[in-house]
N, C-alpha and C positions, 0 to 999 in steps of 0.2 A: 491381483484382481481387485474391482472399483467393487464396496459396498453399493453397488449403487441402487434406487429405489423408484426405478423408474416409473415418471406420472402417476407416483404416491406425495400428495404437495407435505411438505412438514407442516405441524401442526402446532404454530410456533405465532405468538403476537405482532400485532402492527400497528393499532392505532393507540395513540399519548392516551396516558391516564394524569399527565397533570392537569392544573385548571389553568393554563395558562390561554389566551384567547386564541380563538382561531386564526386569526390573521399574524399570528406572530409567525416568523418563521421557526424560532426555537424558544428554548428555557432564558434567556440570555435579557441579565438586565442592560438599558444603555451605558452604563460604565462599563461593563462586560465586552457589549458588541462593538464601543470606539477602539477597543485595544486590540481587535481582530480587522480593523481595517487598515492599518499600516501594512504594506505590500511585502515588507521582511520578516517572516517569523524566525523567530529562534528556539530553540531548543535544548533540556537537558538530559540528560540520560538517570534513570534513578537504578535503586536498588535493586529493583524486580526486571529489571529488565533485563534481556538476553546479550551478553557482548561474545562470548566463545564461539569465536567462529568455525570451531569444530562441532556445535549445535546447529548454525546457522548461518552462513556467511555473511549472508547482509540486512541487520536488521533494522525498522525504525525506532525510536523512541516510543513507550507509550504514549507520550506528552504529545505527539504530532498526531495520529489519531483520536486521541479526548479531547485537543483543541476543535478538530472537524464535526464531531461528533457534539460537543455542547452547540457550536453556531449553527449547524443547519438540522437539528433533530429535537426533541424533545421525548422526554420519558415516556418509556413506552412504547416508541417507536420502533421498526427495522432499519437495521444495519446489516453491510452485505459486504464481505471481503471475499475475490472470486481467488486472489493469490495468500493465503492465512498465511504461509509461513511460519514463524516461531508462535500466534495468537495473538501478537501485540495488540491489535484493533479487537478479538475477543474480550481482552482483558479489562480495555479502555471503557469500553462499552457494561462488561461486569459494574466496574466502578460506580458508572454513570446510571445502571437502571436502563438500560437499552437492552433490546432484544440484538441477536446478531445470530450472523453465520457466516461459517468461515469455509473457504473449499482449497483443496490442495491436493494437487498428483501424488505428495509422498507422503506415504507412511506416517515413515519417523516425526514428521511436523504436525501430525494430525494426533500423534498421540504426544509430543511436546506442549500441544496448544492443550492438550487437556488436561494434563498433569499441571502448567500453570494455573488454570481454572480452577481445579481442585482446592490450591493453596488458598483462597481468597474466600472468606465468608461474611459476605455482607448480605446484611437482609433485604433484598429486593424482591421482586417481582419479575423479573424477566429469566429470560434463557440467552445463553448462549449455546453456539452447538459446532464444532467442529467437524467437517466430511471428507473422508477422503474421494476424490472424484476432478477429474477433466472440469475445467472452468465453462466449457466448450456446454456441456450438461447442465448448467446452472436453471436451466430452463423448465427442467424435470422437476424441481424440488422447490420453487417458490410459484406463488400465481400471481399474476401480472396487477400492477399498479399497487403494488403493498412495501416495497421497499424504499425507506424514506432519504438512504444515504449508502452510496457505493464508495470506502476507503482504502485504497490498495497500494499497495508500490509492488508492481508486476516483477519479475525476475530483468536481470536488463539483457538483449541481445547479443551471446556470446562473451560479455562480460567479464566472466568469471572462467573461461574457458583456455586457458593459457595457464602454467605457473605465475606463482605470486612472486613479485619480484622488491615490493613495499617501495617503490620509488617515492610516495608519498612521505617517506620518514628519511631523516638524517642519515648517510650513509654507515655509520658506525651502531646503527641502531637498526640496519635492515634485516642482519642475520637473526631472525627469531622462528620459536616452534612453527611460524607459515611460509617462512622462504620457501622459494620453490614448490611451494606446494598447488595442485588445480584443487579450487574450494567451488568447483559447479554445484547447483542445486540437487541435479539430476544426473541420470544417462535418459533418461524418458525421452523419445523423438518428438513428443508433446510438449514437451518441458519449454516455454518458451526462451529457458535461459542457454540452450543446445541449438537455438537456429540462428541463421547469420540475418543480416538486417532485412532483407527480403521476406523472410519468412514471418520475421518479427512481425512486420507489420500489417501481413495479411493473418495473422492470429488475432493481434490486437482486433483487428476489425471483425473478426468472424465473435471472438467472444462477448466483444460489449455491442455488437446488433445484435446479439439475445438477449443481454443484460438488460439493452432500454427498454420492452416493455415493462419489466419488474417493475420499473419505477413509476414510484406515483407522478400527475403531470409536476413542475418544477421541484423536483427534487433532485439533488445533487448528488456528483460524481465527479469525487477529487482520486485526480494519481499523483503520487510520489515517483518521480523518473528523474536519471542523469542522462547527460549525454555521456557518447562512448567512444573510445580512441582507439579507433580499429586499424592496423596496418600501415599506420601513419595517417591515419586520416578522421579528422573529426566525423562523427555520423550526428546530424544535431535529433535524436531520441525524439526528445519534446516538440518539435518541429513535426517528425511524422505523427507520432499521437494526437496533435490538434488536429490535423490531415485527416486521419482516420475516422477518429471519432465526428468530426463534423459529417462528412461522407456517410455516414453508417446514420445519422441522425439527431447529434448530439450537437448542444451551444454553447458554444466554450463562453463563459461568465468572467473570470477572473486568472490569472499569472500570479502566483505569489514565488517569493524565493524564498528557501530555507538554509539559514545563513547557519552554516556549520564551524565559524569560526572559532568560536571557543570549544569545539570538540578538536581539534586540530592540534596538536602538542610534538616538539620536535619537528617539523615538519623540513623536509628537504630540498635541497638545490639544485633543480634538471633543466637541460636546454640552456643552461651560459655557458658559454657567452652570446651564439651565434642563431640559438633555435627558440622564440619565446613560448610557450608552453600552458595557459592557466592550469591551477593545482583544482583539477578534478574534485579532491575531497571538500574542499572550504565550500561548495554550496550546490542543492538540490532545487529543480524545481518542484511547482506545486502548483498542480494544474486542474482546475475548476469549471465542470460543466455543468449542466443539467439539462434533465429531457424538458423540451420546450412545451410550452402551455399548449392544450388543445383548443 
């Protein structure tokens, strides 16, 4: 059962406490903001961060959330993750002096996200708050025009729904503790990582046309999405997400890639001679909207 708190709004900050001017879009000096406009981000993975994918199957980086969160926010601000996951964008946001909240169907991640929150003691000012609850609900718990930055990477469509077969790695390196194994998020029929691409897509759409009024006018809404090799067949993910989202409201601003290559190690050889194949893992997109000016 959803804690949930229905048309009680949290009582949780939104507007910057730096001096930074109004017309800024963020904290960000211009040496800061040129290195944020090159179209390929990269990424590393640090200490804190989740890789057991018997915690989590699929996690991002802190570092890809802190990036989003320094360019289009400023301290003090809301941040709003409708898929929390393992915290990672709680945690980023910690870091940074941002307010946030995180929403999740399961349990177990809403008390992972808090147990890493725990760990961290730095003196700020803000909240972070983990919920367990339906994304679908997001509407209940915040009031409209106060969230200054939406950062997620949604579960992906059946994705995960099959045994793990690590074709990704060197064949002498596939047998490990996740062969074979199904690492879904859920069994939830909500779960959007348990519907097939149909379904996916009319979620996506029902959950962020409630999300856009949240946001303040141009404030942004980046997802983290791959595409998915369903059945033999490409589904191009990011493709329906601009779909959606535009449809529902939204303007899509920017495409960035998130070049995964230096996470990629051993990496394997499928589809030679006769099938060419790209290796899924080496890169994510990163897709940039925001609610258009009134």
């Amino acid at each position: 059962m959803f804690e949930s708190i229905i048309n009680k709004y949290l009582d949780i900050g939104h507007e910057k406490v730096c001096q930074c001017s109004k017309n800024h879009l963020s904290c960000l000096t211009p040496k800061e903001w040129g290195r944020c406009m090159v179209g390929i981000w990269e990424f590393y993975y640090e200490k804190r961060d989740i890789r057991k994918k018997n915690l989590h199957p699929a996690t991002y980086p802190i570092a890809l959330p802190t990036k989003c969160i320094k360019l289009f926010t400023h301290e003090g601000e809301l941040v709003l993750d409708p898929f929390v996951g393992s915290g990672s964008t709680l945690v980023a946001a910690q870091d940074l002096n941002r307010n946030a909240v995180g929403f999740d169907l399961k349990k177990e991640y809403i008390d992972l996200s808090e147990s890493r929150l725990a760990q961290q003691n730095f003196l700020n000012t803000s909240q972070q708050i983990a919920i367990h609850e339906d994304a679908l609900n997001i509407p209940n718990y915040l009031k409209e025009a106060t969230v200054k930055l939406v950062v997620t990477s949604p579960p992906f469509s059946r994705f995960l729904d099959k045994p793990r077969l690590n074709k990704s790695y060197r064949s002498d390196l596939r047998v490990n503790d996740y062969y074979k194994t199904v690492q879904q998020y859920s069994t939830n029929e909500n779960d959007l990582g348990t519907m097939p691409p149909e379904g996916f897509n009319d979620a996506i759409a029902n959950i962020f046309k409630g999300v856009l009024p949240l946001l303040k006018p141009k404030a942004h809404c980046v997802i983290n999405v791959n595409d998915l090799w369903w059945k033999n067949k490409r589904i191009p993910t990011h493709v329906h997400i601009i779909e959606m989202l535009t449809e529902v409201g939204y303007e899509l601003r920017n495409v960035l890639i998130w070049d995964k290559r230096n996470l990629v190690n051993n990496i394997g050889i499928f589809g030679w001679p006769s099938n060419f194949i790209k290796m899924g893992a080496t890169f994510e997109y990163i897709l940039d909207f925001w609610r258009p000016p009134e």
